[in-house]
C-alpha positions, 0 to 999 in steps of 0.5 A, spaced: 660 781 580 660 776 585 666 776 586 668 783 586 663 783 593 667 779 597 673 783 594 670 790 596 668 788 602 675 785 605 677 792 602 672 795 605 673 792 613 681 793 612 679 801 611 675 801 617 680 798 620 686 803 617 681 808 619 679 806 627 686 806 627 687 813 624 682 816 629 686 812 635 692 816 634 689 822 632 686 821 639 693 818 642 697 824 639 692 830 641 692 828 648 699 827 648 699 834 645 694 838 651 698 834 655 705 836 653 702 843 653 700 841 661 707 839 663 711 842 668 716 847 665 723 844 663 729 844 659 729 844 652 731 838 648 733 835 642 726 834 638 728 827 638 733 824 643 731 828 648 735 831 654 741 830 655 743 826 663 749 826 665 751 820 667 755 821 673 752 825 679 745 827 675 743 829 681 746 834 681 744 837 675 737 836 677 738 841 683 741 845 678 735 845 674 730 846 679 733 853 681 732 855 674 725 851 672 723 850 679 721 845 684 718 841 679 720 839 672 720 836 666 725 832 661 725 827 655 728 822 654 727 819 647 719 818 648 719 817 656 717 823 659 720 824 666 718 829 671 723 830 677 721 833 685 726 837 687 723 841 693 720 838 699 713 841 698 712 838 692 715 832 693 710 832 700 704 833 695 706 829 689 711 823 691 706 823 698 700 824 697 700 821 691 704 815 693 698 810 691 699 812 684 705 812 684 707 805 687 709 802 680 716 803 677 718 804 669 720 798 664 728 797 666 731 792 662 737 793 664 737 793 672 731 790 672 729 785 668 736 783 666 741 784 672 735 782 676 731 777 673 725 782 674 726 779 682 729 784 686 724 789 690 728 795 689 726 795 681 720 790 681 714 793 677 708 793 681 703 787 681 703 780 685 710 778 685 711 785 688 706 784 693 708 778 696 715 779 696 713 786 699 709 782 704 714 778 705 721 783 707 715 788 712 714 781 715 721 781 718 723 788 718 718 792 721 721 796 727 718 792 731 722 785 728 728 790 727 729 792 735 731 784 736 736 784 732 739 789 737 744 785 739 748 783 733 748 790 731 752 791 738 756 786 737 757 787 729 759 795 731 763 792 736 767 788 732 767 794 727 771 799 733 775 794 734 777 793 727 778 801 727 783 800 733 787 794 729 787 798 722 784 806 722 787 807 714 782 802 712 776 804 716 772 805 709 772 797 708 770 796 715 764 800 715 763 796 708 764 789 713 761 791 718 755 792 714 755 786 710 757 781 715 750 784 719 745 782 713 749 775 712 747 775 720 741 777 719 739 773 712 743 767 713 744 766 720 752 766 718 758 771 721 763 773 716 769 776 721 773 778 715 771 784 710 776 780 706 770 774 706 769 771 699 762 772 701 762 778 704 766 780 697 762 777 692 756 781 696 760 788 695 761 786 688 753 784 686 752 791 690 757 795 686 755 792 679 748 794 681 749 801 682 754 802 676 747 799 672 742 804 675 746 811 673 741 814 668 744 813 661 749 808 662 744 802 658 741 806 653 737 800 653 732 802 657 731 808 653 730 805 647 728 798 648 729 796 641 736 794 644 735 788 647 734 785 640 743 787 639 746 780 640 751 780 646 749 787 647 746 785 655 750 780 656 755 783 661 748 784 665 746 777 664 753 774 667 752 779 673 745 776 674 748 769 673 753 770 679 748 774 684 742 768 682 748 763 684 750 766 690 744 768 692 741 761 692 748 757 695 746 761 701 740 759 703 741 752 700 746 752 706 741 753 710 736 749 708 741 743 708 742 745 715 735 745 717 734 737 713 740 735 717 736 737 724 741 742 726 740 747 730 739 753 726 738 761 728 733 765 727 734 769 720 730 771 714 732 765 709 730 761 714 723 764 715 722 765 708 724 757 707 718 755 712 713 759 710 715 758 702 709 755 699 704 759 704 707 766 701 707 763 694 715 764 692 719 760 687 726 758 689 728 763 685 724 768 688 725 766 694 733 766 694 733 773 691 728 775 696 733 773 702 739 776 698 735 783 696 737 784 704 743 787 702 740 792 698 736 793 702 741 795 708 748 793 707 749 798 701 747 804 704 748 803 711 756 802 709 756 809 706 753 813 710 757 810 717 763 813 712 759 820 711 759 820 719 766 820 720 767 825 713 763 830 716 765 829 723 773 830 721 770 836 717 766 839 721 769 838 729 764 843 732 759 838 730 763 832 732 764 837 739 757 837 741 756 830 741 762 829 745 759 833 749 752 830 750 756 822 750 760 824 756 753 828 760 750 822 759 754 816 758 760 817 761 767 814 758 768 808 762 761 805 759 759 805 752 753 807 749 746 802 747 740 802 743 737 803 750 740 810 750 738 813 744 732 817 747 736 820 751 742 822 746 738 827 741 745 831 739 747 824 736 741 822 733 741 829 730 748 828 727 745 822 724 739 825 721 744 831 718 748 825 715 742 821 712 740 830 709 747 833 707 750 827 703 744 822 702 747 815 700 741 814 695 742 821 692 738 821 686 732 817 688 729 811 684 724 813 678 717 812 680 711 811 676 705 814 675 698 810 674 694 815 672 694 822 671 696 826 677 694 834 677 699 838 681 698 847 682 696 848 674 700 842 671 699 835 670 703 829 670 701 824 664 699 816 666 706 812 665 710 819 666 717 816 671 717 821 676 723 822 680 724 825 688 731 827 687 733 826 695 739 831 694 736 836 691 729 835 697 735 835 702 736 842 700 730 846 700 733 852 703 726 854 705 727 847 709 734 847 710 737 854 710 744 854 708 744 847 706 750 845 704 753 846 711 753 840 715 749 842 721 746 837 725 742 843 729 737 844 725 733 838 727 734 840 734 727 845 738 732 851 742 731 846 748 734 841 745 730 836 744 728 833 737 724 836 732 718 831 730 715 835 723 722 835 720 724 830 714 729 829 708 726 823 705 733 820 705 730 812 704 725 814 699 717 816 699 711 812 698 709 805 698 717 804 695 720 806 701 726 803 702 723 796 706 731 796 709 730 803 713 729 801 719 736 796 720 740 802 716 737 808 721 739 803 727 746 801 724 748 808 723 746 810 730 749 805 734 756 805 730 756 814 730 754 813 737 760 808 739 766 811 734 764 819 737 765 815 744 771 812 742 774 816 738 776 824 736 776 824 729 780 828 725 782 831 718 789 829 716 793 835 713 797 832 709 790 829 705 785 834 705 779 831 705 774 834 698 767 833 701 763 833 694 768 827 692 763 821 691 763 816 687 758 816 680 755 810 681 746 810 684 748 808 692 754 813 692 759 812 697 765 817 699 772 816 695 778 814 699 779 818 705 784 820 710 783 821 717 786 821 724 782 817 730 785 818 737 783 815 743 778 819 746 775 815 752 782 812 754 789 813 753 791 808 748 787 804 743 788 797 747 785 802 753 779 802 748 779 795 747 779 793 755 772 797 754 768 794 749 770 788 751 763 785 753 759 790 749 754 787 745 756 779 748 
């Protein structure tokens, strides 16, 4: 007997146990009943793998699926629930108004946690290191940061004009140079002056990597994490985070050697992240991603859309007709336009907005998500759900955006012609994780529409039709190779427009 009671009790503590259990997931799985019941509607999937995501231009699909189940919807994907925006109310009330809620981001093991070493702030889960390297990117780009580095932007489009006037076939790379040669100016301090830089193509290559990485479906890993454990399974992911921690960390030892050495080194972000290192509590490591996530931050995007400017320039010639005309009243052939015009160029500010609306770079917006039940109308959003803004379908809200997919920068015109105030796309993002590099990639794509507009009169080649929905699959897209004509439009030859632009931006 006396040793049976131990026994009985043992057993007896292991049964409570097996039976708090039990009641844990009867609770966990009644809950997740009523609030499956509660979910938006959506298409129906396979019971155990869930929807099937295209893994190029889901975006699209998603626009699809919001005409048929409506402005909000749900999928699954294996046991994550996803809860997509489609429409511009919604995304106002849910993405918006909840962005409190909403700061945080879903496990990435692929992009996130492998690729990026958990460091790049895109994908960063919300917490203290985001904080600090959130604190730390607002610090240098906020607008009022941003409108000093107005004249190495000018003197970055330039070159990109100049770049336009030697070679006008390959205008794709030199948006791609003239964005990256920026953020290496602004992070480092250096200046690139070839797209064929080793630097300026390794950082295109980190980017490219990246974007392939984020299409949904591509790492199934981040569906069904029990992956991680398959040996060689993520080491693509692990060499390509080797190359970009390499690269980032050789750049601003540059730096820091430069400053040891009592050189006289310009004013960048690496710089300001290396004096005040210990003050914002970063880790080397940190720190060299932090300056290298300046590239995504504005070189990706701001490249893309420079090239969907000159695309729907070349497909829509009545647009590109205003904006001649509203540069000639106001600016005049023999001088060109500055930052210092904008306010009174609102016509190219339009055709700017209607870029960043009608073909957006990030188009399928990046998965948020929620800390706490969120109730929107009737349905309701679980806590861990990953709620997505799709960018493409928002910018396509008819009741918003009527006839949306013609590009027409009118739209964000008042019958005077004045820019609309109340009018938006959300081409950068929503919430607290709205991208930290819009303000550089908003003024970059200003400048440059307004400089090639000035000197060029872009034209559709009729021997290569230029297909407007063709794009490639990865999470930034970028227009695939196009063919347009660029004539001289302030000057009667290309060196005529060179002579201009001689000294802008020096």
């Amino acid at each position: 007997m006396d040793t049976l009671w131990p026994l009985l009790a043992k057993h007896s503590t292991i049964a409570a146990v097996a039976l708090c259990l039990a009641l844990v997931g009867l609770i966990h799985k009644y809950r997740s009943r009523s609030l499956k019941s509660l979910l938006p509607p959506g298409p129906p999937g396979h019971p155990i793998l869930g929807n099937a995501i295209p893994t190029a231009f889901a975006y699209r699909k998603f626009e699809e699926w919001t005409k048929q189940y409506g402005p909000v919807f749900a999928l699954r994907q294996g046991f994550q629930t996803v809860v997509v925006i489609g429409r511009m109310q919604a995304a106002v009330e849910i993405m918006e108004k909840e962005g409190a809620a909403l700061v945080d981001r879903p496990l990435s093991i692929s992009a996130g946690e492998t690729l990026s070493g958990g460091m790049r702030v895109l994908l960063t889960p919300a917490g203290e290191r985001f904080k600090k390297m959130r604190r730390a990117l607002h610090a240098h780009l906020q607008p009022k940061i941003v409108a000093s580095y107005s004249p190495v932007l000018m003197s970055k489009a330039r070159q990109h004009i100049i770049d336009l006037i030697e070679d006008p076939e390959q205008h794709q790379d030199h948006a791609k140079r003239y964005s990256a040669s920026v953020v290496m100016a602004l992070a480092y301090g250096r200046h690139p002056k070839s797209y064929h830089d080793p630097d300026v193509q390794a950082v295109n290559r980190c980017l490219t990597r990246l974007g392939n990485t984020l299409r949904p479906g591509v790492w199934r890993v981040d569906v069904y994490p029990f992956l991680r454990y398959v040996p060689g399974y993520l080491k693509e992911l692990k060499d390509g985070h080797a190359e970009e921690l390499a690269l980032f960390k050789r750049q601003l030892n540059e730096v820091k050697k430069a400053i040891d050495g009592g050189e006289e080194v310009p004013q960048s972000f690496g710089k300001y992240l290396l004096e005040r290192q210990a003050e914002l509590e970063l880790s080397d490591d940190e720190t060299a991603y932090l300056a290298g996530s300046m590239f995504g931050a504005g070189s990706d995007t701001t490249a893309s859309a420079i090239s969907i400017g000159i695309l729907a320039a070349a497909c829509y010639p009545e647009a590109q007709r205003r904006v001649h005309e509203e540069l000639d009243q106001v600016i005049g052939k023999g001088k060109a336009p500055t930052f210092s015009d904008q306010h009174m160029l609102p016509q190219t500010m339009a055709f700017v907005l209607e870029t960043l609306r009608w073909r957006p770079v990030s188009a399928g917006g990046f998965a948020h998500k929620a800390t706490k039940d969120i109730v929107w109308q009737n349905y309701v959003i679980p806590k861990g759900t990953a709620v997505i803004g799709n960018i493409w379908a928002i910018g396509r809200d008819p009741e918003y955006f009527p006839d949306p997919e013609r590009f027409n920068p009118q739209r964000w015109l008042t019958a005077d012609g004045k820019l609309k105030e109340d009018m938006k796309s959300y081409p950068f993002g929503f919430g607290r994780r709205i991208c930290p590099g819009q303000h550089i990639a908003a003024a970059s794509v200003f400048i440059n529409t307004a400089l090639v507009h000035w000197a060029f009169n872009i034209k559709a080649d009729p021997k290569s039709p230029i297909d407007e929905l063709a794009f490639t699959e990865s999470a930034n897209t970028h227009p695939l190779p196009f063919k347009v004509i660029l004539e001289p439009r302030v000057a009667s030859t290309r060196e005529g427009i060179r002579d201009l632009i001689e000294d802008y931006g020096l």
